[in-house]
C-alpha positions in Angstrom: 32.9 1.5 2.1 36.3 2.6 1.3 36.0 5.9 -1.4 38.6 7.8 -3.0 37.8 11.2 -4.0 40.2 12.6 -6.8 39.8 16.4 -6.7 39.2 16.6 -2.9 40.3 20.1 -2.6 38.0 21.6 -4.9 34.3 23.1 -4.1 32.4 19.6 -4.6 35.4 17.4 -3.8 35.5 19.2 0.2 31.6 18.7 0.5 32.0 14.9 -1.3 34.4 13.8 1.5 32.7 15.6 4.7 29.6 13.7 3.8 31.4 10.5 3.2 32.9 10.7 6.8 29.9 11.7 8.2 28.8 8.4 6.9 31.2 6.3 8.5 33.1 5.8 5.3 36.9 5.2 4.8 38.0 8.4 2.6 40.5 9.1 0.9 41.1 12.9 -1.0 43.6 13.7 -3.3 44.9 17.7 -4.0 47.6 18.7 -6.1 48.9 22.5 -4.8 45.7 23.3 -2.1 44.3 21.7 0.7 41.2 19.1 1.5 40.9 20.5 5.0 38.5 17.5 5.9 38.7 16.2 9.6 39.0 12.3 8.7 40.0 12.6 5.6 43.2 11.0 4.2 45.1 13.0 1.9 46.8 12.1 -0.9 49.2 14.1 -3.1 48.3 13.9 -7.1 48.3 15.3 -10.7 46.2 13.9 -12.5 48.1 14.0 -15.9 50.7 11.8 -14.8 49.3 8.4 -15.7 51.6 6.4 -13.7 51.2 8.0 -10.5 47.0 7.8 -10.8 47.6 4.3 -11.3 49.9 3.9 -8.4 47.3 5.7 -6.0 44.6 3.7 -7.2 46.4 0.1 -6.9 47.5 1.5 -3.0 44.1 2.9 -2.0 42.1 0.1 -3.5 39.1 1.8 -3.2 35.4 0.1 -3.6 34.5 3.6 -5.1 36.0 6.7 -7.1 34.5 10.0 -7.4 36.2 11.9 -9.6 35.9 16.1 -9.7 38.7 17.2 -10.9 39.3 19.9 -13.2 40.6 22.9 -14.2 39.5 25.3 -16.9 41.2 26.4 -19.9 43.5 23.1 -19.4 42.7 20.3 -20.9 45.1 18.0 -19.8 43.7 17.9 -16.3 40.1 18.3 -17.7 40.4 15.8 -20.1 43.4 13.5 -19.8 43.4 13.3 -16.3 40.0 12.1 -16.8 40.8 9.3 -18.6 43.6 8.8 -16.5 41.5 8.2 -13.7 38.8 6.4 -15.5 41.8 3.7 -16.5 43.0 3.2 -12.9 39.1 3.1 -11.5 38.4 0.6 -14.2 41.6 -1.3 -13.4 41.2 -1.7 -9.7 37.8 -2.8 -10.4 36.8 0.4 -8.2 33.1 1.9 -9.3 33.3 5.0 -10.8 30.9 7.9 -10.1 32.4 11.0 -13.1 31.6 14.5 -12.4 30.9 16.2 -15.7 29.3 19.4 -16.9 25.9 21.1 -18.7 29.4 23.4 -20.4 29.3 20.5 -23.0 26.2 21.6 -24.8 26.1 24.5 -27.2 22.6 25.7 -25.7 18.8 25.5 -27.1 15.6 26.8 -26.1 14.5 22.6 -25.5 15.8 21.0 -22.3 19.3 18.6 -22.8 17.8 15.3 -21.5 20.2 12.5 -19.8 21.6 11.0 -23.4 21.8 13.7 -25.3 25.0 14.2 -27.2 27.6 17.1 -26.9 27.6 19.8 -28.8 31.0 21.9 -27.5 31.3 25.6 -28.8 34.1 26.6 -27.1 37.6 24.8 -25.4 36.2 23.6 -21.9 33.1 22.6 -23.0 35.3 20.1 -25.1 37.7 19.3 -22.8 34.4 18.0 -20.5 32.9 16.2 -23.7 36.4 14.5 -24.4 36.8 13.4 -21.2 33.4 12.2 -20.9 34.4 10.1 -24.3 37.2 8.6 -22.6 35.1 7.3 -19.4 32.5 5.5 -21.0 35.0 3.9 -23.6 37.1 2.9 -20.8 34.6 2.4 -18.4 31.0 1.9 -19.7 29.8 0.9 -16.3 30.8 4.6 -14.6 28.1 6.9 -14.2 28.6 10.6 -15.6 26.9 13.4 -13.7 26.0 16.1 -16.2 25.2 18.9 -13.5 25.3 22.9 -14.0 25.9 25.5 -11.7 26.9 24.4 -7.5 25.7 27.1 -5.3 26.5 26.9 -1.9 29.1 28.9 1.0 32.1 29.5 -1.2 31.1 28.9 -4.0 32.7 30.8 -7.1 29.5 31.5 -9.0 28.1 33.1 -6.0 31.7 35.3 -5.5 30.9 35.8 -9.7 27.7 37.6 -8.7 29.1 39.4 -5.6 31.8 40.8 -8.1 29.2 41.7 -11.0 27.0 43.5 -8.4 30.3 45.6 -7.5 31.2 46.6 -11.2 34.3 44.4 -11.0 32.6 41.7 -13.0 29.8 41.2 -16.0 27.0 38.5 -15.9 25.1 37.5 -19.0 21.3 38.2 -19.0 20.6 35.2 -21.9 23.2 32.7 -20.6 20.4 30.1 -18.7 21.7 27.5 -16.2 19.9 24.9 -13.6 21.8 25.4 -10.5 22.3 23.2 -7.9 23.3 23.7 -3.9 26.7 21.9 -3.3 25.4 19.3 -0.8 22.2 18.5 -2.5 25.2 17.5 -5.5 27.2 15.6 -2.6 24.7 13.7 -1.5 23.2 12.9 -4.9 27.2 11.5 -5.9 27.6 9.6 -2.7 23.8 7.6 -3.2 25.0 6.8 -6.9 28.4 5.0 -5.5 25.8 2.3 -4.5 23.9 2.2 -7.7 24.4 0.7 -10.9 23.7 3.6 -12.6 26.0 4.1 -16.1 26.3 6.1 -18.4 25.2 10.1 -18.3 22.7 11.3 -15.8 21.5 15.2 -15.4 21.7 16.1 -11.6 20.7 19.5 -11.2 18.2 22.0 -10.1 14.6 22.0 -11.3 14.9 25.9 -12.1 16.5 27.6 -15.0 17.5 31.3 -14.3 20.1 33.3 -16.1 23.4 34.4 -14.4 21.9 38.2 -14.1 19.2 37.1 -12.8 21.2 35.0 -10.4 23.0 38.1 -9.4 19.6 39.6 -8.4 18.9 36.8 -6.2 22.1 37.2 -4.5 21.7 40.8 -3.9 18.5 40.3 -2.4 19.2 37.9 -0.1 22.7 39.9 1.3 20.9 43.1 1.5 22.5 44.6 -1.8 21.8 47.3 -3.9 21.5 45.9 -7.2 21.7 49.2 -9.2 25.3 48.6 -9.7 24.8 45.5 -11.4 26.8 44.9 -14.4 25.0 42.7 -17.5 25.3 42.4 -20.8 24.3 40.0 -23.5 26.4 36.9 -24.9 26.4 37.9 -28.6 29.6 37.5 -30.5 30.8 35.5 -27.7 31.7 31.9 -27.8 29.6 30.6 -25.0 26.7 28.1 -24.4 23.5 30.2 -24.0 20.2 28.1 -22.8 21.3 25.1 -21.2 18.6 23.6 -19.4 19.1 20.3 -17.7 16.0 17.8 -17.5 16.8 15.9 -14.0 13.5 14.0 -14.2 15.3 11.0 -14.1 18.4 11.6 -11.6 14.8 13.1 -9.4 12.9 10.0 -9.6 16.2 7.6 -9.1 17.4 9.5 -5.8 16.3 9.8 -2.4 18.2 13.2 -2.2 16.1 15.7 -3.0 17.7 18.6 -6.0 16.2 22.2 -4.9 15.8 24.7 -7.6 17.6 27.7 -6.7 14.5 29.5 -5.7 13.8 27.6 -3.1 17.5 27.5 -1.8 17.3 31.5 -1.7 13.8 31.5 0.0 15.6 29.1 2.7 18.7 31.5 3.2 16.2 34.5 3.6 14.1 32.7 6.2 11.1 32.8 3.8 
């Protein structure tokens, strides 16, 4: 199996191609400024907005498989364009593509989102994602779209978000409710859909929903921190998704990878 994953240097995109050479797989990672930092990995130079040069990487890598993680908030030509961009070139090399999307595209409800539900963007990334997940499955209806939440995991920026919040240098919302997921459980769950013929959008996320406060708690309790300093407020007046709940019944009942609900993944870090 020969894979290219676009967005290699990013949180997912390093844990994507470590388990895809652990595999035995041929992988290839692209990064526009950083670095993959993979052993076995091949790296590739990209941007994703430039159409042309997606469609040149593709036609030289000719990959069976294309995961594709890239993004970057507040700009929605690599959120969204670049999506499409790479959705053309997959689609054109005949490549199957595995979409890494985002629970940002619903506006929030107390009722879980299941798999087909339709976005609902209230705010400019949330519509970047639900753009770009437009331009896969109209250019591509045979790719796959994971609709995930949160990634947890060593290095992870929501985890750094509540380290930050716990120091007064940041603010987490105590109504803002996400199902987060550990990187590699996400990994792993990408890699088993590249051999699937799995289409259109699939939730792949943890079974609990906890809010980003009371993540912060959880953090502090497991690295030994005072959480007295903990800065919170509420998301009113603000232009955010509140209750976003993914239901991964089906993505659960599909995989062999088993999705841990951030509970557990905490009780595992403390040795309990």
């Amino acid at each position: 199996m020969r894979v290219l994953v676009v967005g290699g240097s990013g949180f997912l995109g390093r844990e994507v191609c470590g388990r895809a050479v652990a595999r035995g797989w041929s992988v290839v990672g692209t990064c526009h400024s950083g670095e993959v930092g993979v052993a076995g990995v091949e790296v590739r130079r990209l941007d994703v907005t430039d159409r042309a040069a997606v469609v040149d990487l593709v036609t030289a890598v000719r990959p069976d498989a294309v995961v594709a993680t890239p993004y970057r908030y507040g700009d929605w030509a690599v959120t969204a364009d670049g999506a499409a961009h790479v959705a053309y070139a997959a689609a054109r090399a005949g490549a199957r593509l595995v979409h890494i999307s985002s629970d940002a595209l619903h506006a929030g409800r107390p009722e879980a989102y299941a798999d087909d539900d339709p976005p609902t963007p209230i705010f400019p990334y949330g519509a970047a994602k639900a753009a770009a997940e437009t331009a896969v499955r109209v250019i591509d209806p045979e790719a796959v779209l994971v609709r995930t939440s949160l990634i947890l995991g060593e290095g992870s920026k929501q985890i750094q978000l509540c380290r930050d919040a716990l120091a007064g240098r940041a603010t987490l919302f105590t109504d803002e409710l996400r199902c987060p997921i550990d990187v590699g459980d996400l990994a792993a769950a990408v890699l088993e859909l590249v051999g699937t013929d799995v289409a259109g959008p699939l939730n792949v996320a943890g079974p609990d929903a906890v809010s980003r406060a009371e993540l912060g708690l959880l953090v502090a309790r497991r690295e030994g921190i005072d959480p007295a300093g903990l800065k919170t407020t509420t998301g009113a007046g603000v232009a955010r998704p509140t209750e976003v709940r993914l239901d991964s019944f089906r993505a659960a009942s599909l995989l062999r990878t088993r999705l841990r609900g951030v509970s557990e993944l905490f009780a595992a870090s403390t040795g309990r």
